[in-house]
C-alpha positions as CSV (number, residue, x, y, z in Angstrom):
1,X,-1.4,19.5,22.6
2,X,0.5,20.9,19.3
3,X,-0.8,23.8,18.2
4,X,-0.6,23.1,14.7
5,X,-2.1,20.7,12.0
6,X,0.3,17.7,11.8
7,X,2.0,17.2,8.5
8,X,1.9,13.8,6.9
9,X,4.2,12.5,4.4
10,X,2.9,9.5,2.2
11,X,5.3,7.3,-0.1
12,X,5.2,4.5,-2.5
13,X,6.5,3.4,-5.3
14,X,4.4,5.0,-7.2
15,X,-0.1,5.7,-6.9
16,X,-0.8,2.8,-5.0
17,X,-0.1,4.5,-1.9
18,X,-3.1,6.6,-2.7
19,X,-5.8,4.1,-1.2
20,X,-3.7,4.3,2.3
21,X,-3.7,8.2,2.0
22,X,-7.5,8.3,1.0
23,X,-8.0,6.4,4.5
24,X,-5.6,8.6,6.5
25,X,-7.4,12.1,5.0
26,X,-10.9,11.0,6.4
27,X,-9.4,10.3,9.6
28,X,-7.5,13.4,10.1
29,X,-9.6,16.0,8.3
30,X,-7.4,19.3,8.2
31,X,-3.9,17.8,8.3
32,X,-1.3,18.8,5.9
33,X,-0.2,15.8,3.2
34,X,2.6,15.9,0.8
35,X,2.6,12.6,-0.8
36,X,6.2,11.3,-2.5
37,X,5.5,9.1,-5.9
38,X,9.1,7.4,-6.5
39,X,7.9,6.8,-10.2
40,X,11.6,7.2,-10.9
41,X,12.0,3.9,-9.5
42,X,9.0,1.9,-10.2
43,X,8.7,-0.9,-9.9
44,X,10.2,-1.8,-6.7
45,X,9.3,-5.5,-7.0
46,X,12.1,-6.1,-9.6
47,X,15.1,-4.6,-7.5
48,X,17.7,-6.2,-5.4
49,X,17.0,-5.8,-1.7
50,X,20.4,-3.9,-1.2
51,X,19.5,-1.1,-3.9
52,X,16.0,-0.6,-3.4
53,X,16.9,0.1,0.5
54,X,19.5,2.4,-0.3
55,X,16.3,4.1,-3.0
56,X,14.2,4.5,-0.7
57,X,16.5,5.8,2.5
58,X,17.7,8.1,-0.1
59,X,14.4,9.4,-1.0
60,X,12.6,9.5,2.1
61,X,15.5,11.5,3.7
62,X,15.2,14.0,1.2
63,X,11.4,14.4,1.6
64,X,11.7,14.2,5.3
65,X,14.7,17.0,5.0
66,X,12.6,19.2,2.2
67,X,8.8,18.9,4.4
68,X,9.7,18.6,7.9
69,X,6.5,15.8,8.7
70,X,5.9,14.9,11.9
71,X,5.3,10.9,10.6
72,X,5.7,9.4,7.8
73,X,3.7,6.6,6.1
74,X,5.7,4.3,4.1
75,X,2.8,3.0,2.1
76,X,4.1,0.6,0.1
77,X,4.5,-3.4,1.4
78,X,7.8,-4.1,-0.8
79,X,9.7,-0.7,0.8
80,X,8.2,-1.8,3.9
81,X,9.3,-5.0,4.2
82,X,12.6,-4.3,3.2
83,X,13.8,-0.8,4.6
84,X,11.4,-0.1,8.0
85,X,14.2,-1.2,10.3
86,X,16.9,1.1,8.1
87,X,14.6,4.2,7.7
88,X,14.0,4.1,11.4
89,X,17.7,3.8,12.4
90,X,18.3,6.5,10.0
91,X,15.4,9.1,11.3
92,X,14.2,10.2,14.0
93,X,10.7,10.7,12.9
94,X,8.3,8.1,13.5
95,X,7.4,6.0,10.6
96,X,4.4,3.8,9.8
97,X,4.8,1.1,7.1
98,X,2.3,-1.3,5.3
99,X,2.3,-5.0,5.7
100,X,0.7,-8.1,5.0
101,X,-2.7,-8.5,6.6
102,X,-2.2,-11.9,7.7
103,X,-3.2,-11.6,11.0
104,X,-6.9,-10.5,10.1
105,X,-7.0,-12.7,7.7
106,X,-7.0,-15.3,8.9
107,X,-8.7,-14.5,12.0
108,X,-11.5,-13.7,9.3
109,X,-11.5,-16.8,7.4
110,X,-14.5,-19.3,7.9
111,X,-12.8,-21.7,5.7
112,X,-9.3,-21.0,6.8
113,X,-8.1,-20.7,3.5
114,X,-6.4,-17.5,2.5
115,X,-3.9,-16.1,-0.6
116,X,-1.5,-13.6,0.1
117,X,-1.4,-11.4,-3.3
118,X,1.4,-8.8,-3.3
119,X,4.7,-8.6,-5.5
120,X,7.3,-11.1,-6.1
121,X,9.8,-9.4,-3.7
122,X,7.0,-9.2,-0.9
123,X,5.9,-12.9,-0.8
124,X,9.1,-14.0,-1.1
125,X,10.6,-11.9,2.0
126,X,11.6,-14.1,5.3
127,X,9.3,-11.2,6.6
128,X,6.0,-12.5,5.0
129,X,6.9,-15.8,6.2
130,X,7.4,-14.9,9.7
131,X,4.0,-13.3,9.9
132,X,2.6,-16.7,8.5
133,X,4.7,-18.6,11.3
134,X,3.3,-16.0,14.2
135,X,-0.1,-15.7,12.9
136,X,-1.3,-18.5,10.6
137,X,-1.4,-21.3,13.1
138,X,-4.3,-23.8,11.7
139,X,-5.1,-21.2,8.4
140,X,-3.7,-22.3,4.8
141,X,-1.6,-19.4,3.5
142,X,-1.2,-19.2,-0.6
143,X,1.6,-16.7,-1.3
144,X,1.0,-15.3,-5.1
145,X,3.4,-12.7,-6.9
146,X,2.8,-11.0,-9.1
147,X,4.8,-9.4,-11.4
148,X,2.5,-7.2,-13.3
149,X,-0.3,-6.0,-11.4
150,X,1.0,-3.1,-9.7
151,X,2.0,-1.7,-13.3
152,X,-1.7,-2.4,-14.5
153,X,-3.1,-0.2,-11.4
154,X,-1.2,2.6,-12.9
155,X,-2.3,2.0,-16.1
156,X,-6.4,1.4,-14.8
157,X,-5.9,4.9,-12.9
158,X,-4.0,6.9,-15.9
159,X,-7.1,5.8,-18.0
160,X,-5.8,2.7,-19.7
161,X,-7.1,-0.4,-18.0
162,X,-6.0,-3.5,-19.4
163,X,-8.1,-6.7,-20.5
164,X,-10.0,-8.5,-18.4
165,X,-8.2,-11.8,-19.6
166,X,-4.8,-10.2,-17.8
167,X,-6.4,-9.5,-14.5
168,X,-8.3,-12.9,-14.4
169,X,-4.0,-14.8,-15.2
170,X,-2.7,-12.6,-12.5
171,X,-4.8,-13.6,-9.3
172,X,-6.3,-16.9,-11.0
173,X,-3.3,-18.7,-8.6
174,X,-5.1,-16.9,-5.4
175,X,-8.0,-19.4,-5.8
176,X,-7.6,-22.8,-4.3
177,X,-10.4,-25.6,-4.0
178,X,-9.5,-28.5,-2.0
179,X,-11.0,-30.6,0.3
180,X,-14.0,-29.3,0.4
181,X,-12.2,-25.9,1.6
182,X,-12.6,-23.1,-1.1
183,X,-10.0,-19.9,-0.7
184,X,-12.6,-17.1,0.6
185,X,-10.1,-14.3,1.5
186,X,-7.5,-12.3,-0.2
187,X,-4.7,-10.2,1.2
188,X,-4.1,-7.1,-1.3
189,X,-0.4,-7.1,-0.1
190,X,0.3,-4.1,-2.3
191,X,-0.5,-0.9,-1.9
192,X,-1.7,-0.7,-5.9
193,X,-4.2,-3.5,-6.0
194,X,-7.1,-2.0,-4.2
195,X,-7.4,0.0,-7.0
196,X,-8.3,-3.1,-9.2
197,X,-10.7,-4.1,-6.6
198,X,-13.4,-4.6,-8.6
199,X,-11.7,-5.8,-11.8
200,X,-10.8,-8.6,-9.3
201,X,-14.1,-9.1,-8.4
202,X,-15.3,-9.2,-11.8
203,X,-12.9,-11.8,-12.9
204,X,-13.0,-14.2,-9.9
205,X,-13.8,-17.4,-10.5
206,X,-16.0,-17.3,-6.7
207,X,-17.1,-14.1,-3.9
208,X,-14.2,-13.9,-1.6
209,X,-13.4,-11.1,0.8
210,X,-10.4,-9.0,-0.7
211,X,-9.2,-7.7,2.6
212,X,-7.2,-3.8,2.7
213,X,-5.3,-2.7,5.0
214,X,-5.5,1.0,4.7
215,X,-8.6,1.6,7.4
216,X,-6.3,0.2,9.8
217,X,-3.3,2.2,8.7
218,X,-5.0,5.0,8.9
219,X,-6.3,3.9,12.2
220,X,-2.2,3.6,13.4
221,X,-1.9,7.3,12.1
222,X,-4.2,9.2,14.0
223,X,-3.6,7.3,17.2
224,X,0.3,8.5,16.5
225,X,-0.5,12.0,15.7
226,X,-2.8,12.3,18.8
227,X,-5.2,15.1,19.4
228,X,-4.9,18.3,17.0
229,X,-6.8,21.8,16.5
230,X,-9.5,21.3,14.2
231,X,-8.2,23.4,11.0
232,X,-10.5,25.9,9.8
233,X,-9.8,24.7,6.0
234,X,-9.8,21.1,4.9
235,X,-7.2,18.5,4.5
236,X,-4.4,20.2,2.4
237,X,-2.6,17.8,0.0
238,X,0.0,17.8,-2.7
239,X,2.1,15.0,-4.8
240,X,5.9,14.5,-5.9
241,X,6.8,12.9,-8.6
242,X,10.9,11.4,-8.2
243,X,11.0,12.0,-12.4
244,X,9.3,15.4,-12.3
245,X,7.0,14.3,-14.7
246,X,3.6,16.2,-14.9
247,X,0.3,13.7,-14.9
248,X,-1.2,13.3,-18.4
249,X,-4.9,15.4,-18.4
250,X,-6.2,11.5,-17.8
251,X,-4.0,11.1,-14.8
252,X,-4.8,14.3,-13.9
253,X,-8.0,14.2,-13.5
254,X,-8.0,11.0,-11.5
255,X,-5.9,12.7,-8.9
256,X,-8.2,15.5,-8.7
257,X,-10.4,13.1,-7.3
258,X,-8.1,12.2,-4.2
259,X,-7.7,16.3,-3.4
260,X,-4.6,16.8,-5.5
């Protein structure tokens, strides 16, 4: 058994990743986090596929080179569905990435009707698709991008939320009613929309279940990382910016609130 807390490295784009590292510091309570914030880059969902691999390989390796983790957490369904298969040729370190929860979605679904609700890049990807093809069979998929909402959970978290009349345009395309089959579950394909969980639910035009996927990420993480001593101090954690930027006293404060 390693005789030392594990180290965990958490990426995104930008603070979305911070619902998936929430999960992962309950379930491994004295591990050492350095989460990456490629705010440099945000947003992801408006780059080309061959650039925003070459971003993120780029910055991962110099995390993984700077922090010396013993996993990493790619937590952030556009990077994920677009670099996994390069970052793990590239490094040795094992990686865990963030997809669609199609799968459970459906599974879940009484009325087998269910939106996908992520960026433009992820519902778009063959990658997406294939998960529909594997794990759909007999369940109504809705894919919905979104173009905007990952830039409004920054804004919700820095202390600016935006109007309820944007949220409501956003996911209004999530909710289908058609022969006699209402949608009743939502896949938060992005890392940043659990944040705006409950402007969603707010807005919606009917309950559904708004299903994240970060228990069961963090689930993935501590079976990888195995047993470890029990650290006399709690969960240690710090946060990257790419720009260097230092977080506004709003921003701040909200982070304070995740143990940064």
């Amino acid at each position: 058994m390693p005789n030392a807390p594990a180290t965990i490295l958490v990426f995104d784009s930008g603070l979305g990743g911070l619902t998936v590292f929430r999960e992962i510091a309950v379930a491994l309570p004295g591990a050492h986090f350095v989460y990456v914030a490629d705010d440099a880059g945000f947003p992801y969902g408006n780059q080309s596929e061959a650039a925003l691999i070459a971003r993120v390989a780029e910055v991962i390796g110099t995390a993984i080179s700077t922090h010396q983790p013993d996993l990493v957490v790619v937590a952030c369904n556009t990077a994920s569905t677009m670099a996994l298969t390069e970052l793990r040729a590239r490094y040795s370190v094992p990686f865990v990435g963030t997809v669609p929860a199609i799968k459970p979605a459906c599974a879940q679904s009484k009325t087998k009707r269910i939106a996908v609700l992520g960026t433009q890049a992820t519902v778009t990807r063959e990658y997406t698709r294939a998960l529909i093809r594997e794990f759909a069979g007999g369940c109504d998929v809705g894919l919905v991008g979104s173009s905007h909402l990952a830039s409004f959970a920054e804004a919700e978290l820095a202390g600016t939320p935006v109007a309820d009349a944007a949220i409501k345009a956003e996911i209004a395309s999530c909710f289908v009613d058609t022969d006699a089959r209402r949608t009743d579950t939502v896949v938060l394909a992005c890392t940043h929309y659990p944040l705006l969980t409950d402007r969603f639910r707010a807005v919606a035009p009917w309950p559904v279940d708004w299903l994240d996927p970060a228990a069961a990420i963090a689930r993935r993480v501590a079976d990888l990382i195995g047993p470890r001593p029990r650290a006399a101090a709690p969960a240690s954690a710090h946060i990257e910016f790419t720009s260097g930027r230092k977080p506004s006293p709003a921003l701040a404060k909200a982070l304070s609130g995740y143990g940064f």
